[in-house]
C-alpha positions, 0 to 999 in steps of 0.5 A: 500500500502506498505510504508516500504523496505527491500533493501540490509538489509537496512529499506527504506521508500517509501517517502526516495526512492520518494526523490531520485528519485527525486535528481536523476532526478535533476541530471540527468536533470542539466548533460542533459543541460550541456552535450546539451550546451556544445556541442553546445559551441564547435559546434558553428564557430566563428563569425566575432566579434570573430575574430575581437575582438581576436586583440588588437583594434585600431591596425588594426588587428596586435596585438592580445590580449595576455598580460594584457596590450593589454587587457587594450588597448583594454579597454580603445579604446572600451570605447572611441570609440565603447561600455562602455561593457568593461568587455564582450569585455576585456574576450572575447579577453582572452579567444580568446587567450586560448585552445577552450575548456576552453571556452566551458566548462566554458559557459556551466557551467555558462549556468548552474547558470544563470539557477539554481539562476533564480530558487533560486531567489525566492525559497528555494531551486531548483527543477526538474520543475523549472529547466526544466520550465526556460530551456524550456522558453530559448528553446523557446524564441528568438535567443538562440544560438547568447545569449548563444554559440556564444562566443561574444553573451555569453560574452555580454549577458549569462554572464552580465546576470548572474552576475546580477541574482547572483546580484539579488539573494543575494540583494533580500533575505538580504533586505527581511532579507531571507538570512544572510551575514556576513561581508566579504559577504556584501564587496563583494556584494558591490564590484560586484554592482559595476562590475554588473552595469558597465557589461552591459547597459541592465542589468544596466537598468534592474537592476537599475530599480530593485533596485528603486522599492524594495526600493522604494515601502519597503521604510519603513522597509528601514528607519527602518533597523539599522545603519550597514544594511542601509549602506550597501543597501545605498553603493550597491545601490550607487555602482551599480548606479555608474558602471551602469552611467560609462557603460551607459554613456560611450563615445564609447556607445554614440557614438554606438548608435549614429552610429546605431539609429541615431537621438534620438527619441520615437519610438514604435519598442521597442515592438517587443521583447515582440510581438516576445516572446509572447509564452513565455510570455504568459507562465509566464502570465498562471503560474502567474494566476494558481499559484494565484488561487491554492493560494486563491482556498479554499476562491474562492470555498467557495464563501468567501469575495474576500477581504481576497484573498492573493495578497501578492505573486502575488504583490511582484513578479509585483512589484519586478521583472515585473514592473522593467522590463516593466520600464527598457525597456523604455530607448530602445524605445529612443534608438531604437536599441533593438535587441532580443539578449539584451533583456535576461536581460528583460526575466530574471526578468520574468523568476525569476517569471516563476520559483517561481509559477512552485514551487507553482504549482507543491507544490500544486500536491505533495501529486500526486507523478504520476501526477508530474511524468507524468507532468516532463516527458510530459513537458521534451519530449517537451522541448528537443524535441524542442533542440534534433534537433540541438544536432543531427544536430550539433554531425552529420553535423556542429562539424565535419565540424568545425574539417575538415575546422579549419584543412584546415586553419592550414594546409594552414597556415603551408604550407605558402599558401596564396590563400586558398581553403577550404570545404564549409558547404554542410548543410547550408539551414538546420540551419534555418529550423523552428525546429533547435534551432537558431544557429549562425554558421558563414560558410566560402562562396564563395566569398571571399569578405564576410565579414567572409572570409576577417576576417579568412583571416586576422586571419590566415594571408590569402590573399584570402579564398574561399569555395567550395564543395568537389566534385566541381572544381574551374575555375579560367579563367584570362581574358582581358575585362572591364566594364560588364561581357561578359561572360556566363557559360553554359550547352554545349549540351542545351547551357541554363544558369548555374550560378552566376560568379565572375567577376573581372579580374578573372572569378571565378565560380565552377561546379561539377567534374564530369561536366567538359567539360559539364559546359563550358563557352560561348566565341562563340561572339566577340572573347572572346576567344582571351581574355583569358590569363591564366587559372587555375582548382583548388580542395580541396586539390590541382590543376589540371595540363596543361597535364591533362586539357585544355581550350578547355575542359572550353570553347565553341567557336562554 
């Protein structure tokens, strides 16, 4: 087989284009991930946390967070009264209070980091399937959206994350003297311990446990560091130890938890996570076994003494990074309160992992170039044929939605509406179809009292939102009754029951535009007739008038 071209007078060897090939394919698959990720970061609503924690805490939603002095108030009334996660909560309201797309650019590259130092951990370098391996175990693990596009899930989860997969990266290879820091470098590793520790609880957990355990079981090769590198492992551990209590600690977090778990006490609920993402787990359980196998396979198949097996790799990746795991976890099954989207910090150590033994494997079939081919083309297809499903359904349906109602409420607040109507989300029932990857999108409803609407509300200045379709209308029927609700909407000709109504002093309800005098309400008993004051029709976009419409086209009274 030819081994050498000729290509644009150059000599190139068919191992030169086998490795561009390969860079290629890196690229190309890095460019994918991030093209993916930023167009679920901008396709993403804000949630009610992002809107609540754009304003300055503790000032009722009056002041938003833009001076440095309103993110330091900020700080110290979160730290006071709800969470010691001072740093995700002081950059989300900084980033509240910037261009949109600063914030979906910048996730998206983080997004990217977090991914290909998980790969580095433990490798020299990063390769196509390690990338795509750490990728797909995201795709398939628990609430992938509300970790890494949500703007409050991003802040509090994607990014402690990655500062401490950095964290972990450089301690681990300059304790295991993989990797030379000079001394500007150790300063600002000891400075970050500090920032990583107090980033998070989880992630102090995680990486606390971490740090004790390399320590711990190298304990020897620590006493027989020098004086200057004893010191430095010494300071970043104290440093980290130090952020990590002021996190944990913290009065707001005690106080959290306090109002979420209750009485502190055992509880095996803690569980669940690792129940939930059993499928990827069990991944990195398969690669942890394939990877020791290929390692040892030509002692197993010559029947050698088992004694000579290499543990060494295997022992390592337990020790360092699934241990500290498993041991990091036992705070929350005091805590009790562990949702899935905390438990990243967990997944990354068991990702480090996953990353290491996808090398291992893949190294062992480097010689089949067609086979590894074959395997990142299978495994891609699978992969972002779990993802591609809510890139479509986010470039068709949810980002032009987005665009059409944050129009609506500029255009509402502009022309000094109060009372606000805007265009529902016709494709709400689509997001948690089993194929979509889970996307926390926050939709204005209906009802007005909802949590999100009260907060849009509030953000824009709003007295009222409500959310209707774009061939509905509005029926808004003022009316003098009290106690339970008298009144009933139904079709005129089978006189059989519609819908749900508002009901306050107001009958609120919708109905489709073309079922105008069909869908009426029921006022043939006790007068109810005789009740109504005043009524009102109201569509995206305007209101019909008196001339156009009449109440006896609403009600029925025969």
């Amino acid at each position: 087989m030819k081994t050498e071209f000729n290509i644009l007078g150059k000599k190139v060897t068919k191992e030169q284009i086998i490795n561009l090939i390969k860079v290629l394919a890196k690229f190309g698959l890095i460019l994918l991930i991030f093209v993916s990720m930023l167009i679920l970061s901008h396709s993403v609503l804000l949630s009610p946390d992002d809107y609540n924690y754009t304003f300055v805490q503790g000032t009722n939603n009056t002041q938003r967070v833009d001076s440095i002095s309103n993110a330091i108030q900020t700080a110290k009334f979160f730290y006071n009264n709800w969470t010691g996660r001072i740093i995700p909560h002081v950059l989300i309201g900084i980033f509240r209070n910037l261009p949109s797309v600063v914030y979906e650019i910048s996730n998206s590259i983080i997004f990217l980091v977090f991914i290909i130092f998980i790969t580095k951990v433990l490798n020299k370098k990063t390769s196509f399937l390690s990338i795509l391996g750490v990728f797909g175990y995201l795709a398939f693990s628990m609430m992938f959206g509300e970790k890494f596009a949500w703007i409050s899930g991003s802040f509090n989860y994607l990014w402690p994350c990655t500062f401490l997969v950095i964290f972990i990266y450089y301690f681990y290879n300059y304790f295991r003297d993989e990797k030379k820091l000079n001394m500007l470098s150790k300063i600002a590793l000891i400075l970050f311990s500090f920032i990583v520790g107090f980033s998070h609880e989880n992630v102090a957990f995680v990486g606390g446990a971490f740090l004790v355990c390399l320590i711990l079981f190298n304990i020897k090769k620590f006493l027989r560091f020098d004086k200057n590198r004893k010191i430095v492992v010494s300071l970043i551990f104290i440093m980290f130890c130090l952020g990590a209590f002021a996190t944990i600690f913290a009065p707001g977090n005690l106080s959290r938890m306090g109002q979420v778990a209750g009485e502190k006490s055992f509880s095996w609920e803690f569980v669940q996570n690792y129940k939930d993402n059993k499928f990827v787990l069990l991944a990195v359980l398969v690669s942890m076994i394939l990877a020791f196998i290929i390692q040892n396979f030509k002692i197993i198949k010559q029947n050698k003494n088992l004694k000579k097996l290499n543990y060494i790799e295997i022992k390592n990746q337990f020790l360092y990074f699934i241990l500290p795991s498993l041991i990091a976890t036992i705070p929350m099954a005091i805590i009790t309160y562990f949702p899935p989207r905390a438990f990243l910090a967990y997944e990354v150590m068991f990702m480090i992992v996953f990353a290491r033994n996808i090398v291992i494997i893949s190294e062992s079939l480097k010689k089949y170039n067609l086979l590894i081919a074959i395997i990142s083309i299978v495994f891609s297809l699978i992969v972002f044929g779990k993802f591609s499903p809510s890139t479509l359904g986010q470039i068709n349906y949810i980002i032009p939605y987005k665009d059409k109602v944050t129009s609506e409420y500029e255009q509402a607040l502009a022309n000094g509406e109060k009372d606000v109507l805007v265009s529902k989300f016709e494709y709400a029932n689509w997001i948690h179809a089993e194929d979509w990857i889970n996307i926390a999108n926050f939709f204005p409803e209906f009802d007005y009292h909802m949590p999100v609407n009260a907060l849009i509300s509030q953000y824009y200045g709003f007295d009222r939102l409500t959310a209707i379709g774009d061939n509905d209308y509005l029926i808004e029927i003022e009316v003098d009754t009290d106690g339970i609700n008298p009144y009933e909407l139904i079709d005129k000709e089978t006189k059989t029951s519609i819908q749900y109504m508002e009901y306050d002093e107001f009958i609120r309800y919708t109905i489709p535009k073309d079922k105008l005098g069909e869908y009426v309400l029921d006022c043939r008993k006790n007068n109810l007739k005789d009740k109504i004051l005043s009524y009102k029709v109201r569509f995206i976009g305007g209101e019909l008038a008196n001339t156009d419409i009449n109440l006896e086209q609403l009600i029925i009274t025969e």
